[in-house]
C-alpha positions in Angstrom: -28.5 15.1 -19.5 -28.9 11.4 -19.1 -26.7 8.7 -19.3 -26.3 6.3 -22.3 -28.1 2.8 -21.7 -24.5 1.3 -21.6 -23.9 3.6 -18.8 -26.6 2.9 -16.8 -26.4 -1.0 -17.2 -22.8 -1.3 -16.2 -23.4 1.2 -13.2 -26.2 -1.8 -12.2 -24.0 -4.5 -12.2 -21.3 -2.4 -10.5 -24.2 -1.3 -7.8 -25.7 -5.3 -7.6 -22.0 -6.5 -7.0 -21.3 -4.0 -4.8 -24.1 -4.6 -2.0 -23.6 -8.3 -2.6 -19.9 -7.8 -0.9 -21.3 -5.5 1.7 -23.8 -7.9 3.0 -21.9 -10.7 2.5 -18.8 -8.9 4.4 -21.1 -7.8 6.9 -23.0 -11.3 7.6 -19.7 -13.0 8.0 -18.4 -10.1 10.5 -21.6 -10.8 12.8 -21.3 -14.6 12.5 -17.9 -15.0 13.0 -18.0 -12.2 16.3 -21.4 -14.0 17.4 -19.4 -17.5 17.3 -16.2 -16.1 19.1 -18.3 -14.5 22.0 -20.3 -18.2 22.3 -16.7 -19.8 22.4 -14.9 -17.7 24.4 -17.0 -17.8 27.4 -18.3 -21.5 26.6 -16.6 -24.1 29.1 -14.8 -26.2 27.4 -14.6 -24.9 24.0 -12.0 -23.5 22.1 -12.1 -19.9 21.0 -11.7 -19.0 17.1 -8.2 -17.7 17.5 -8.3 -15.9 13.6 -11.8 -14.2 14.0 -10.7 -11.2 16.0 -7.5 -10.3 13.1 -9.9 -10.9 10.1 -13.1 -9.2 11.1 -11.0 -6.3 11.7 -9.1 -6.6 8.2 -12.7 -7.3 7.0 -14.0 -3.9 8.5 -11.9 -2.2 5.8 -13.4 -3.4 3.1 -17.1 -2.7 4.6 -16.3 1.1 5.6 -14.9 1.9 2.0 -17.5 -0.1 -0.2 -19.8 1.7 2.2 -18.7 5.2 2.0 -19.3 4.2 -1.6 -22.5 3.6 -1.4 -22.8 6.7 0.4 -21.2 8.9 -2.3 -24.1 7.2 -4.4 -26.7 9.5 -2.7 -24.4 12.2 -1.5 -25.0 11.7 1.6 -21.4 11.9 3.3 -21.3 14.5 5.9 -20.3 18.2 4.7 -20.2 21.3 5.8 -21.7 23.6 3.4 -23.1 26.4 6.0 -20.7 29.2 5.0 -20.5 28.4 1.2 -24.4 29.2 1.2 -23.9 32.2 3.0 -20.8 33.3 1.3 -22.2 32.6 -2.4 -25.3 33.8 -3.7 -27.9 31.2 -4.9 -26.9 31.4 -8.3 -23.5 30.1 -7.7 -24.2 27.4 -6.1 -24.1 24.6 -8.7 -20.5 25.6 -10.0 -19.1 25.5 -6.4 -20.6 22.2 -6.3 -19.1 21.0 -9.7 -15.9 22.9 -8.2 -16.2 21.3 -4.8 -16.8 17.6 -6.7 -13.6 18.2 -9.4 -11.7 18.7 -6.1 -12.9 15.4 -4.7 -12.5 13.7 -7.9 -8.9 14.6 -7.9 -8.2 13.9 -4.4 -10.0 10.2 -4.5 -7.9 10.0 -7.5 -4.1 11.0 -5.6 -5.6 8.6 -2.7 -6.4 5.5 -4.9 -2.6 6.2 -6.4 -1.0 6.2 -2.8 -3.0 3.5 -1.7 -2.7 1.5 -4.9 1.1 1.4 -4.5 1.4 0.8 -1.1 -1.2 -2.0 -1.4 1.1 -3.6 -3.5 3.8 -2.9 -1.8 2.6 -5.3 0.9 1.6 -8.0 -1.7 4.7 -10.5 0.1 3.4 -9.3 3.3 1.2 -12.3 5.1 -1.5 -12.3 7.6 -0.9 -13.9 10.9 -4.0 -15.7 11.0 -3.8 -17.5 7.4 -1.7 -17.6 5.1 -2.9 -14.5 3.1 -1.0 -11.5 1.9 -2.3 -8.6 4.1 -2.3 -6.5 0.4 -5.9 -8.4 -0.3 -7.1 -6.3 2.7 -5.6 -3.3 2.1 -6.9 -3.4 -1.7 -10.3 -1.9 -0.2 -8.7 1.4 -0.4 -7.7 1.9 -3.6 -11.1 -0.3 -4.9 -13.4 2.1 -2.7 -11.5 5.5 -3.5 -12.2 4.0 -7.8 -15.9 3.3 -6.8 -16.3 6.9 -4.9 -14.5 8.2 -7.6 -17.1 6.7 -10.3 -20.1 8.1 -8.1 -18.7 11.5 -7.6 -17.6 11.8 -11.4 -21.1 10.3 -12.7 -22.6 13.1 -10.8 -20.3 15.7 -12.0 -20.9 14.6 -15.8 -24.8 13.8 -15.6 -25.9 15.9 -12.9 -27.0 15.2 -9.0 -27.9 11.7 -8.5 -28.3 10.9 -12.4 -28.1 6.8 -11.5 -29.6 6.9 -8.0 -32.9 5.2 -7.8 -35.9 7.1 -6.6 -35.7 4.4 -3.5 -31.9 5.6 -3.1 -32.3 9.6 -3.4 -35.0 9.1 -1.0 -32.9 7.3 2.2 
């Protein structure tokens, strides 16, 4: 089964955004850590005393909108040596539907957590700037919602139903 066009064009735009924020996140991680090494041990210069506390904040966004491009290919690390050789063949695609309903579920219980605690900290203010910390922490809930999306289109449609043939090949 195929997705509708709707489907498949809002899954693009998701995709596009999504690797525009992952390089951009990136790019800015390796220029701001490239300038702080050339400060630091510059003579004379002044290190960047808020590039060490954001490129760390920074990291979480990358890992979860990477593990969600991950999901996109389903290519996360699993272990599925003793489900082949305790299932026969034929099984096989319902204890992957059953093994992805389970993941659905618990992206869905850790987007909830993380959701309220993110907002919990919404008063909560960076040292470096004057930002609430809760921007940062929104990665988790935004990454588990995009995991969830990849793991749930594949559960409805099928494998890698939205996965280019560039994608399913990496």
């Amino acid at each position: 089964m195929s997705p509708p066009e709707f489907v498949v064009n809002l899954y693009s735009a998701m995709e596009r955004t999504r690797k525009i924020f992952v390089i951009g996140i990136f790019s800015f991680i390796v220029l701001s850590g490239a300038c702080e090494i050339f400060l630091r041990y510059t003579p004379g210069m002044k290190s960047l005393s808020w590039s060490d506390e954001i490129m760390r904040y920074l990291n979480i966004w990358l890992i979860f909108l990477g593990a969600s491009l991950t999901a996109k290919t389903n290519s996360h690390m699993s272990m599925d040596f003793f489900v082949r050789k305790i299932f026969p063949v034929s099984l096989l695609p319902l204890v992957q539907r059953i093994t992805l309903g389970i993941v659905c579920a618990a992206l869905l219980a850790l987007m909830w957590v993380s959701l309220m605690k993110t907002l919990s900290t919404r008063n909560v203010m960076i040292q470096a700037f004057d930002i609430p910390i809760a921007w940062f922490y929104a990665a988790i809930p935004i990454g588990c919602l995009l995991m969830f999306v990849e793991y749930a289109l594949q559960l409805v449609f099928g494998g890698q139903a939205l996965a280019s043939s560039k994608d399913a090949s990496q």
